[in-house]
VOGU-3710 file (C-alpha; in Angstrom, 3 decimals, decimal comma):
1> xxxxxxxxxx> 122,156/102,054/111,624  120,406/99,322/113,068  119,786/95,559/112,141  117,092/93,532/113,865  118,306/90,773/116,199  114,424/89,964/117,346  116,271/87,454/120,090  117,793/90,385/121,531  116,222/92,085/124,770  117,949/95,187/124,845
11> xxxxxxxxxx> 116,477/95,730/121,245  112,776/94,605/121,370  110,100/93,970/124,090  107,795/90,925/123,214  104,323/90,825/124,400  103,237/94,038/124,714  103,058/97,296/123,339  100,762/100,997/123,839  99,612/100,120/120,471  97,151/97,590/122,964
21> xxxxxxxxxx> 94,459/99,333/125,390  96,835/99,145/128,760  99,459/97,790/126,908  97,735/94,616/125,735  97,524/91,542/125,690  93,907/91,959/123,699  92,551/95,049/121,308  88,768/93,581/120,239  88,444/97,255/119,541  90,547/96,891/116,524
31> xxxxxxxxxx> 89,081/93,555/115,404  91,242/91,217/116,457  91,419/88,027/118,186  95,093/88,420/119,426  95,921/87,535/123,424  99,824/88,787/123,426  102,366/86,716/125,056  106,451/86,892/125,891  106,711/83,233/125,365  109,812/83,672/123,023
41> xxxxxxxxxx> 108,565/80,760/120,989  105,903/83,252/119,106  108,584/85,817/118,011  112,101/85,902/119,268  113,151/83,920/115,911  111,664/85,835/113,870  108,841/83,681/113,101  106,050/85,072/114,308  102,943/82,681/115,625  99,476/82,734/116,585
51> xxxxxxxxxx> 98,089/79,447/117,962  93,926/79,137/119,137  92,971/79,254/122,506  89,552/77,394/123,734  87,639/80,707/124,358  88,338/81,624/120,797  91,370/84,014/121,510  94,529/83,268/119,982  98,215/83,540/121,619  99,960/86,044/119,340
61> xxxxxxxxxx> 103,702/87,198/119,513  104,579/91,031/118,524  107,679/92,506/119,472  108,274/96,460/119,857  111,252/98,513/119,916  109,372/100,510/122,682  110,162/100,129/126,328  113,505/98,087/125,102  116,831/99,310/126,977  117,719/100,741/123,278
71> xxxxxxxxxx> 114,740/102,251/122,715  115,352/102,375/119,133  113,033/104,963/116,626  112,569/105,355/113,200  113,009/108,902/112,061  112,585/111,240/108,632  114,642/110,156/105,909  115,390/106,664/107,502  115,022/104,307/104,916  113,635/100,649/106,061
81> xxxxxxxxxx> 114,376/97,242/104,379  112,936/93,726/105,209  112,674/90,008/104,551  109,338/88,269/105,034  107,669/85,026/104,267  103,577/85,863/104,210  101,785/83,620/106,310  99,230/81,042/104,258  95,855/80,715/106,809  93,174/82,525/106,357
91> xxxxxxxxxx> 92,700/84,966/108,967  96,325/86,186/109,564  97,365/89,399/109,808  101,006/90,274/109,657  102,416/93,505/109,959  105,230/95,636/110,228  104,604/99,055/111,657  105,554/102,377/113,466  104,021/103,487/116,647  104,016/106,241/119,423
101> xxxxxxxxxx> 102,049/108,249/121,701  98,986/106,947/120,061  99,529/107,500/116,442  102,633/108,258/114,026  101,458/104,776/112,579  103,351/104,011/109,323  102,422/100,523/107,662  105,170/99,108/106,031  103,105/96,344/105,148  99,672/94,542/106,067
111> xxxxxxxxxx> 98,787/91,161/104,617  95,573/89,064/104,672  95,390/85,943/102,519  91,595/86,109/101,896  93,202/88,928/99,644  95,780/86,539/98,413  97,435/89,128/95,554  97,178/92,374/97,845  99,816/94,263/100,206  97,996/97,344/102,385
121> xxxxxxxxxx> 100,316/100,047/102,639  99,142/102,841/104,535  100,345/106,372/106,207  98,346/107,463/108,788  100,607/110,140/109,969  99,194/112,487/107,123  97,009/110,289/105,063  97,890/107,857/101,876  96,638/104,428/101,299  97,639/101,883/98,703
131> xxxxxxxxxx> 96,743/98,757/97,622  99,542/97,385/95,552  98,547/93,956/93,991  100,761/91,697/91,930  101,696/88,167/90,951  104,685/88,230/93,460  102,041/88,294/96,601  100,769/85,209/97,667  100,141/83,531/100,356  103,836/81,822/101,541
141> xxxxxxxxxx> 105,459/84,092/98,986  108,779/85,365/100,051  109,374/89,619/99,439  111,843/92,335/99,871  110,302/95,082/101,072  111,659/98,925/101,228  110,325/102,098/102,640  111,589/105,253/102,994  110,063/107,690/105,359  110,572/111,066/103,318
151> xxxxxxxxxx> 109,723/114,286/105,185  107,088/115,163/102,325  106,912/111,895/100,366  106,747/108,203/102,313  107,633/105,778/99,157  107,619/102,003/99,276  109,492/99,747/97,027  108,812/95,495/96,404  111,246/93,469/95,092  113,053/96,638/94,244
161> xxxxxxxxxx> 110,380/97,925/92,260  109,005/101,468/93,341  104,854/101,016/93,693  103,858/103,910/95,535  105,105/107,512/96,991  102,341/109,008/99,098  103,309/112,561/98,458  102,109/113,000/101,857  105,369/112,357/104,060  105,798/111,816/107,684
171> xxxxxxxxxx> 107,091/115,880/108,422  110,557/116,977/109,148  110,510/116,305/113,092  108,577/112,509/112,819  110,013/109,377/114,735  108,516/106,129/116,046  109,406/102,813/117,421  108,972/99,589/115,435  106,503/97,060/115,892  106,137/93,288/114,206
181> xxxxxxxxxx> 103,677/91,187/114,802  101,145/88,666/113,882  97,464/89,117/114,362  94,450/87,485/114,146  91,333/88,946/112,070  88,370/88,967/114,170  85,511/88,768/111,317  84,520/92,232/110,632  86,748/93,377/107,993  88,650/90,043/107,211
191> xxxxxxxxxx> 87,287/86,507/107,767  88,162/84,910/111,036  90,225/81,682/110,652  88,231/78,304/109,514  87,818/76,157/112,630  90,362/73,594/111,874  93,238/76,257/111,751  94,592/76,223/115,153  98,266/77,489/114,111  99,740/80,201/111,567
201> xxxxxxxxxx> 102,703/81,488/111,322  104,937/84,437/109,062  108,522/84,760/108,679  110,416/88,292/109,260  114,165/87,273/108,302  116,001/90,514/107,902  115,089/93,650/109,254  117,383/96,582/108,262  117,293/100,590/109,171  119,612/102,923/106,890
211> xx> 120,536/106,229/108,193  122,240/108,687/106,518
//
């Protein structure tokens, strides 16, 4: 149904998204340091990069199926598969998610290496949180990941091996646009990065939607 091509324009916006306060390019609000920017250098190959700024902000790149010419959304019963490398630095924070109209947030994944063994995988459509560890995460570790958004059950799957069903479920009527990035942790719930990291990075190479 769809495949990412993150260097496409008619498929994904880069620098900007109403998951930001006015659209970005920084959310302090949400603890983090990011300052979003187009440059296609920070996302259009599907690495995505965060490098420091001097007044302690970093340049992040996100891209977002929202406001593209396609205008592509996730729906119930789509099933999502993906490709990543995790990033290594303390104080990243990748992320694949959902997003509309200020909520109908679906984490397929969020990473922190201070947590080096942990994925966070989270509905927040209707509630469900888990925190699937195991010897496969690790910082630079390459995973398959797999969700499908059920109407009454969101289940996630890594390295084909089913960790978690939320029983929970996103409703019959649910869609929402895509979003990848990379963030920065600001301190508060994950350490900021040591002061001689000035670049990180995380690798998204496949992005698949299934659609029956």
């Amino acid at each position: 149904m769809f495949t990412a091509d993150f260097a496409s324009r008619t498929q994904w916006v880069a620098g900007r998204s109403s998951a930001y306060p006015d659209g970005g390019p920084v959310n302090p609000g949400d603890n983090k340091l990011d300052y979003l920017v187009e440059d296609p250098a920070y996302s259009r190959s599907g690495a995505f990069r965060a490098t420091r700024n001097p007044n302690s902000t970093w340049n992040t790149g996100l891209l977002t199926t929202e406001g593209s010419s396609e205008g592509f959304m996730v729906r119930t019963g789509d099933v999502l598969e993906a490709h990543v490398r995790l990033p290594v630095a303390v104080g990243a924070w990748p992320a694949i998610w959902t997003w509309r109209d200020g909520g109908q947030e679906i984490d397929i994944f969020e990473y922190h290496p201070d947590n080096p063994d942990l994925l966070e995988l989270t509905n927040h459509v209707h509630g469900g949180q888990f925190y699937f560890r195991g010897a496969a995460v690790a910082p630079g570790a390459e995973l398959d990941l797999r969700v499908r958004f059920g109407a009454r059950s969101v289940t996630w799957w890594v390295n084909g091996v089913r960790v978690f069903g939320d029983r929970a479920g996103v409703g019959r009527n649910w869609r929402a646009y895509l979003i990848v990035n990379l963030s920065v942790s600001a301190g508060r719930y994950h350490p900021e990065p040591p002061p001689d990291v000035t670049e990180m990075t995380y690798e998204v190479s496949a992005l698949k939607i299934h659609r029956r």
